[in-house]
PyMOL commands that place a pseudoatom at each C-alpha (Angstrom):
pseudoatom trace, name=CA, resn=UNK, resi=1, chain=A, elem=C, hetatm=0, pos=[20.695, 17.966, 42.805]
pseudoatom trace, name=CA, resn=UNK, resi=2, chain=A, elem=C, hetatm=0, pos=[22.968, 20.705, 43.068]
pseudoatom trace, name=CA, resn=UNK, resi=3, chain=A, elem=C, hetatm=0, pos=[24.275, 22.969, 39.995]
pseudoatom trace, name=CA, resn=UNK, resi=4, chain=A, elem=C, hetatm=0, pos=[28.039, 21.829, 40.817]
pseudoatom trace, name=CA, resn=UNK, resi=5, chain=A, elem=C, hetatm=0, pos=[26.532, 17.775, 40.723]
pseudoatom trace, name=CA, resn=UNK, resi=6, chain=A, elem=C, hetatm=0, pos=[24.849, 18.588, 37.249]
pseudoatom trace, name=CA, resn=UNK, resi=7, chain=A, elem=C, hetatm=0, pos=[27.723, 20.153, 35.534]
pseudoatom trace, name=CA, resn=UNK, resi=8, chain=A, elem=C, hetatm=0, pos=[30.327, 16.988, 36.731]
pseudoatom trace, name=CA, resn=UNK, resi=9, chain=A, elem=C, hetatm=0, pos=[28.133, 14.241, 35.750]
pseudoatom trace, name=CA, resn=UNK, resi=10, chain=A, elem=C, hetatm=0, pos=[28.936, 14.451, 31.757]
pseudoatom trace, name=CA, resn=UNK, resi=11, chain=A, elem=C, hetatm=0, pos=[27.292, 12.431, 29.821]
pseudoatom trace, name=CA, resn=UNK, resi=12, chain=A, elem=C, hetatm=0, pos=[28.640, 10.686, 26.946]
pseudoatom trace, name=CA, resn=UNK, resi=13, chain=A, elem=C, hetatm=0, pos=[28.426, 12.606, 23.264]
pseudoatom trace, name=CA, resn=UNK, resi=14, chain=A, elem=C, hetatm=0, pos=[26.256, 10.995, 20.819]
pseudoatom trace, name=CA, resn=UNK, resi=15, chain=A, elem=C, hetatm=0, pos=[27.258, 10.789, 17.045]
pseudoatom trace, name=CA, resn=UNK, resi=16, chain=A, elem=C, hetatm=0, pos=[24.085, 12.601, 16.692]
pseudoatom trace, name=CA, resn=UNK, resi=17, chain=A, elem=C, hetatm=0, pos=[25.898, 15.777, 19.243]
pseudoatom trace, name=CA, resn=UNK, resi=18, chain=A, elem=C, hetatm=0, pos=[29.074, 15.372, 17.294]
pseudoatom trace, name=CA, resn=UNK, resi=19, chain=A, elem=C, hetatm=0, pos=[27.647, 15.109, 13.638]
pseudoatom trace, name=CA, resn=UNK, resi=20, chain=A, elem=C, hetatm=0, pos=[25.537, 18.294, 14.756]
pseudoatom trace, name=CA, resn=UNK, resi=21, chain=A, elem=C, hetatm=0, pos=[27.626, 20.038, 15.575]
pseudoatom trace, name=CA, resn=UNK, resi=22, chain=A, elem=C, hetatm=0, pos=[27.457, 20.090, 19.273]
pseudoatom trace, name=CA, resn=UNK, resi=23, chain=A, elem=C, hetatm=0, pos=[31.062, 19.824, 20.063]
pseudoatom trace, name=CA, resn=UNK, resi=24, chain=A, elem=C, hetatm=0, pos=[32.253, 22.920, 18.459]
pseudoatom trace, name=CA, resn=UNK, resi=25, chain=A, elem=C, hetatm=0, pos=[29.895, 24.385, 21.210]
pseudoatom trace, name=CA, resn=UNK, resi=26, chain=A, elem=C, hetatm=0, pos=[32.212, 22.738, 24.139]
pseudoatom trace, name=CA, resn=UNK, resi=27, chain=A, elem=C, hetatm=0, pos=[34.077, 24.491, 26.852]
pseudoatom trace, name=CA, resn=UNK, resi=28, chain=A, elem=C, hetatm=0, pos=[37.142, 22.479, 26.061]
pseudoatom trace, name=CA, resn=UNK, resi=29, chain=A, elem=C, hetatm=0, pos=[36.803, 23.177, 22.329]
pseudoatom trace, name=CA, resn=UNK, resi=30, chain=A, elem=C, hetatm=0, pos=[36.392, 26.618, 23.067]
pseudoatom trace, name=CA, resn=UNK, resi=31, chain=A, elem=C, hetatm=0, pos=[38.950, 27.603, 25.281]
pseudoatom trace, name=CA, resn=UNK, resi=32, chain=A, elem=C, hetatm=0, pos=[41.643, 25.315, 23.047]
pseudoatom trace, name=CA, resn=UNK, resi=33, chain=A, elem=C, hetatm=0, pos=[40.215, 26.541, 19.276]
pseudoatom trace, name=CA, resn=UNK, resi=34, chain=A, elem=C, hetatm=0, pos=[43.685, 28.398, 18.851]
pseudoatom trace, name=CA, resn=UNK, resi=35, chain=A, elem=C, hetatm=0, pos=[45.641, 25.623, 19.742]
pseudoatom trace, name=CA, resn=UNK, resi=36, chain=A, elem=C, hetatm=0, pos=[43.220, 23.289, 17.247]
pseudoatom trace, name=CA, resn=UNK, resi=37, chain=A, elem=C, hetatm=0, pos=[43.096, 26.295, 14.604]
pseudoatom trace, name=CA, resn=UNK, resi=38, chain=A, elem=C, hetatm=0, pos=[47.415, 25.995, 15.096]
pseudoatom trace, name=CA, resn=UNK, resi=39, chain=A, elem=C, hetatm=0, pos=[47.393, 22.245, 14.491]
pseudoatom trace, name=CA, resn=UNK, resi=40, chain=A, elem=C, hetatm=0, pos=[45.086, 22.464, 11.739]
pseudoatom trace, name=CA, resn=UNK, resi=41, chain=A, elem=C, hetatm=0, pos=[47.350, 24.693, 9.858]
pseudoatom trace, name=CA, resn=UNK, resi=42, chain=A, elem=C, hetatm=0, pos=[50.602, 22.432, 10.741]
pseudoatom trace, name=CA, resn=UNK, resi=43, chain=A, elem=C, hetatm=0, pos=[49.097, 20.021, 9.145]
pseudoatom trace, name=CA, resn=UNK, resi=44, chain=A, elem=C, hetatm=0, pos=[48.320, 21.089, 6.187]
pseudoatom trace, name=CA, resn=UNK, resi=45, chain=A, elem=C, hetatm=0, pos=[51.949, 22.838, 5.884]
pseudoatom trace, name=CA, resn=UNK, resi=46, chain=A, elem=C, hetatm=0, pos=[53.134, 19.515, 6.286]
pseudoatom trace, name=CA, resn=UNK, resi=47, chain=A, elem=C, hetatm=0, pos=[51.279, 17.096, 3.750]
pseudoatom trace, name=CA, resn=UNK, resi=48, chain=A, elem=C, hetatm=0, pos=[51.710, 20.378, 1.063]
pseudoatom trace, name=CA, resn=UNK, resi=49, chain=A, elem=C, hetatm=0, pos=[55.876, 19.806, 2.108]
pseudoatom trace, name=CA, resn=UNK, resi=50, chain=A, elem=C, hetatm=0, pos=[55.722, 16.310, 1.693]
pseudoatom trace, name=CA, resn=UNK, resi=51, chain=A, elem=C, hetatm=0, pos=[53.608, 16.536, -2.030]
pseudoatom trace, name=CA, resn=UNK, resi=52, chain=A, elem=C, hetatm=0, pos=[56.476, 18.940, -3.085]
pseudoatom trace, name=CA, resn=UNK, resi=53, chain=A, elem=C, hetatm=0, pos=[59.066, 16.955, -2.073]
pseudoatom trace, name=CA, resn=UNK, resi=54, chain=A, elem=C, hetatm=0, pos=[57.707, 13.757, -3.767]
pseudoatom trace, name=CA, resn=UNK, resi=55, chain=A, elem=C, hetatm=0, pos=[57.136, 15.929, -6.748]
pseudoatom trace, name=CA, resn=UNK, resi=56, chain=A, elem=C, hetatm=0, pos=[60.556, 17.325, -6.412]
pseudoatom trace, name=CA, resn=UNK, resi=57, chain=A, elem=C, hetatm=0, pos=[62.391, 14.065, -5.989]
pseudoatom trace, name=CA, resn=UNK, resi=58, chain=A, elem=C, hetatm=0, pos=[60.249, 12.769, -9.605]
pseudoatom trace, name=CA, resn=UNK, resi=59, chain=A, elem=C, hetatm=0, pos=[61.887, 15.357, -11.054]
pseudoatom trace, name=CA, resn=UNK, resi=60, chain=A, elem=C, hetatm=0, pos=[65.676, 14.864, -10.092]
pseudoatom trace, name=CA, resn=UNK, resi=61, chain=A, elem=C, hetatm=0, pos=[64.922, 11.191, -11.185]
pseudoatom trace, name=CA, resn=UNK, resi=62, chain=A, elem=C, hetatm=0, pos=[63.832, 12.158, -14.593]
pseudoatom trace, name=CA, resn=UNK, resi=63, chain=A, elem=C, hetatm=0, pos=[66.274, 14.585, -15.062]
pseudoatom trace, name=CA, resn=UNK, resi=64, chain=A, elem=C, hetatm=0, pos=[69.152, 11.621, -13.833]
pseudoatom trace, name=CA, resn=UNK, resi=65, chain=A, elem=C, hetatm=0, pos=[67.513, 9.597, -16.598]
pseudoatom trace, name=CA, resn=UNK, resi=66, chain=A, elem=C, hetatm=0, pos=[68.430, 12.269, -19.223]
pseudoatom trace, name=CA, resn=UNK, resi=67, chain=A, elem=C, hetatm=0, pos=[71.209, 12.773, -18.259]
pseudoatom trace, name=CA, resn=UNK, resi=68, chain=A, elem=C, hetatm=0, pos=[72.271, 8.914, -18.388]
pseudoatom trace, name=CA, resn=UNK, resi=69, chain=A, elem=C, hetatm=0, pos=[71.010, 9.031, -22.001]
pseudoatom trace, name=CA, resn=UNK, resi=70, chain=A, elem=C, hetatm=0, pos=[73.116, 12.482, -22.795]
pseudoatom trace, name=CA, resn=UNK, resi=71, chain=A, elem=C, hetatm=0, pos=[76.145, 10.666, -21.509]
pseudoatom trace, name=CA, resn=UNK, resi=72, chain=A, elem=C, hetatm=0, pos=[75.533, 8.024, -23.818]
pseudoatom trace, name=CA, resn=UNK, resi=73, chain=A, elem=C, hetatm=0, pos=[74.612, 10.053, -27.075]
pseudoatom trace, name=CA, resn=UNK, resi=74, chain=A, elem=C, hetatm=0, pos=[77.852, 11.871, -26.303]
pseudoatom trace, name=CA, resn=UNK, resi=75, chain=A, elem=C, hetatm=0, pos=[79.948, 8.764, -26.150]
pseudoatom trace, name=CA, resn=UNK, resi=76, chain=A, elem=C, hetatm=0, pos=[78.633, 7.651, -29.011]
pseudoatom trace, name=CA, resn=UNK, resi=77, chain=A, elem=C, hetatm=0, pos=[78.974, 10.871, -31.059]
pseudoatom trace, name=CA, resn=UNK, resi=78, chain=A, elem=C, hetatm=0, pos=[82.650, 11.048, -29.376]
pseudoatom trace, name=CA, resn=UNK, resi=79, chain=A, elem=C, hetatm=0, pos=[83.707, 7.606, -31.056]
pseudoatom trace, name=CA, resn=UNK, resi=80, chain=A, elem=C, hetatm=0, pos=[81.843, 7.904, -34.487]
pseudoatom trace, name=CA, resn=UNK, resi=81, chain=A, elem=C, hetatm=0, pos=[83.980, 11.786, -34.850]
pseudoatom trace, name=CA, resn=UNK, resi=82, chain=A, elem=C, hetatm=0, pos=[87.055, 9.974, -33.556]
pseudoatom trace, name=CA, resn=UNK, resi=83, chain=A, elem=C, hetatm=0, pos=[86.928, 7.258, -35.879]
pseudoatom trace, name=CA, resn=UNK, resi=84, chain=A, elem=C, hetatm=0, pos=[86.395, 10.086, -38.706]
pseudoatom trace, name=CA, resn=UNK, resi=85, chain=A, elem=C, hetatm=0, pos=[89.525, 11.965, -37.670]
pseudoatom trace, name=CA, resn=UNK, resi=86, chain=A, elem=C, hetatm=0, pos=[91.890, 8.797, -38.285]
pseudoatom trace, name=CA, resn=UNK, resi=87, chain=A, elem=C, hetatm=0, pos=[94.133, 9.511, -40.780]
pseudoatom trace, name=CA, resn=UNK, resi=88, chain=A, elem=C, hetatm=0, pos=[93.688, 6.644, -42.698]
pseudoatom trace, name=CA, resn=UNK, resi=89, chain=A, elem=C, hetatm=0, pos=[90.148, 7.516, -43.077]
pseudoatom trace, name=CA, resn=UNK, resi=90, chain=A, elem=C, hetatm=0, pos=[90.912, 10.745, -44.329]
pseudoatom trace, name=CA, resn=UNK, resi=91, chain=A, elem=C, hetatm=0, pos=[93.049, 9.697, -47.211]
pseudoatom trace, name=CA, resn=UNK, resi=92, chain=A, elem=C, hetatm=0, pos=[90.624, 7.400, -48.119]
pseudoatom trace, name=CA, resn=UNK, resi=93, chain=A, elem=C, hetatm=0, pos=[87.860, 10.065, -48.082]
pseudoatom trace, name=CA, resn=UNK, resi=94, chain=A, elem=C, hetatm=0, pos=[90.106, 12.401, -50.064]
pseudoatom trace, name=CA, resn=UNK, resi=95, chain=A, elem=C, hetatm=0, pos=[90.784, 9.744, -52.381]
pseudoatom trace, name=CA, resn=UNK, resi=96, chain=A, elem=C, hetatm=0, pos=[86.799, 8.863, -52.893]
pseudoatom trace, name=CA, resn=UNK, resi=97, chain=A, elem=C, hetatm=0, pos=[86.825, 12.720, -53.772]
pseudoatom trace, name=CA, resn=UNK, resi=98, chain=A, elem=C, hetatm=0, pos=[89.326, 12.631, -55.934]
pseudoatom trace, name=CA, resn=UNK, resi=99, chain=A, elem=C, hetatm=0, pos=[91.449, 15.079, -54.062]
pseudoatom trace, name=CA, resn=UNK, resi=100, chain=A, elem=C, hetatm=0, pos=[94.955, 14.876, -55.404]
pseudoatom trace, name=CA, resn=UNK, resi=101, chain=A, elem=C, hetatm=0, pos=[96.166, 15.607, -51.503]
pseudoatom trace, name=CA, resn=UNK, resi=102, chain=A, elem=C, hetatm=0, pos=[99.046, 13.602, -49.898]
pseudoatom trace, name=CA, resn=UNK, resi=103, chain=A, elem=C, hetatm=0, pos=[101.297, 13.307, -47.195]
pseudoatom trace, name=CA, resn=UNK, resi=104, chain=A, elem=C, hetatm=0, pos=[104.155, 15.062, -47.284]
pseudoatom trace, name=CA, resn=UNK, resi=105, chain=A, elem=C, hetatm=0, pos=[107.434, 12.636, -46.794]
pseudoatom trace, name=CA, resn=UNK, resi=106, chain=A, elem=C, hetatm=0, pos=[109.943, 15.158, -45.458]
pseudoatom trace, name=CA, resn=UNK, resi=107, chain=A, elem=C, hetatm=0, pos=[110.274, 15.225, -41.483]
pseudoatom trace, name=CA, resn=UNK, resi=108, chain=A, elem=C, hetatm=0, pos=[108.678, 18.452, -39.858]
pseudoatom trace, name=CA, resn=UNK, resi=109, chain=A, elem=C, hetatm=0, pos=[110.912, 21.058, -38.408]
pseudoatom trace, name=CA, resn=UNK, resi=110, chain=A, elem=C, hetatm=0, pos=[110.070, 23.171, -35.324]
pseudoatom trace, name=CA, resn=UNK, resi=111, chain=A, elem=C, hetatm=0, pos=[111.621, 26.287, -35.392]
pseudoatom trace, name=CA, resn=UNK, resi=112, chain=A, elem=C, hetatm=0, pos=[112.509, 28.188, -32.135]
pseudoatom trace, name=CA, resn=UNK, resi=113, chain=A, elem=C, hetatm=0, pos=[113.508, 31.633, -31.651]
for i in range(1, 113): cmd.bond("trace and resi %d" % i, "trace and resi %d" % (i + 1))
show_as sticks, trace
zoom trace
């Protein structure tokens, strides 16, 4: 057999060739190890973007959680101070006190200039 017969017959690699590292050592791997070195790195830019999404998207979700319960908390506060400001509950309060304080029963004048 010729040289140019023995180097197109390829044989098929064994997992033995691959596991030993015999494919690193290819023509094909060779000439292309930029392109594979490229691909490598895409990938792992990728799956890194995806993780901090994910972790990004955790965060907005706990932080629209808290945010729910702040809403509520201030409702809450908002209707226990407004029923504190009624003016019947502050007469009663002054009167608890005993806080000799009353409404005046004359009609209030603006005065303009």
């Amino acid at each position: 057999m010729t040289e140019s017969k023995k180097t197109k017959k390829k044989k098929k690699p064994s997992l033995s060739h691959i596991f030993g590292g015999g494919l690193l050592t290819e023509d094909f791997v060779i000439r292309q190890s930029k392109l594979l070195i490229l691909i490598v790195f895409l990938i792992i830019v990728f799956i890194s973007n995806r993780y901090y999404c994910m972790k990004k998207l955790t965060e907005i979700e706990n932080l629209k959680t808290k945010l729910q319960e702040v809403k509520y908390e201030n409702l809450i506060i908002s209707t226990e101070l407004l029923s504190h400001s009624r003016q019947s509950q502050i007469e009663e309060r002054l009167a608890n006190k005993g806080i000799e304080l009353r409404l005046s029963k004359a009609a209030v004048y603006e005065i303009h200039k």
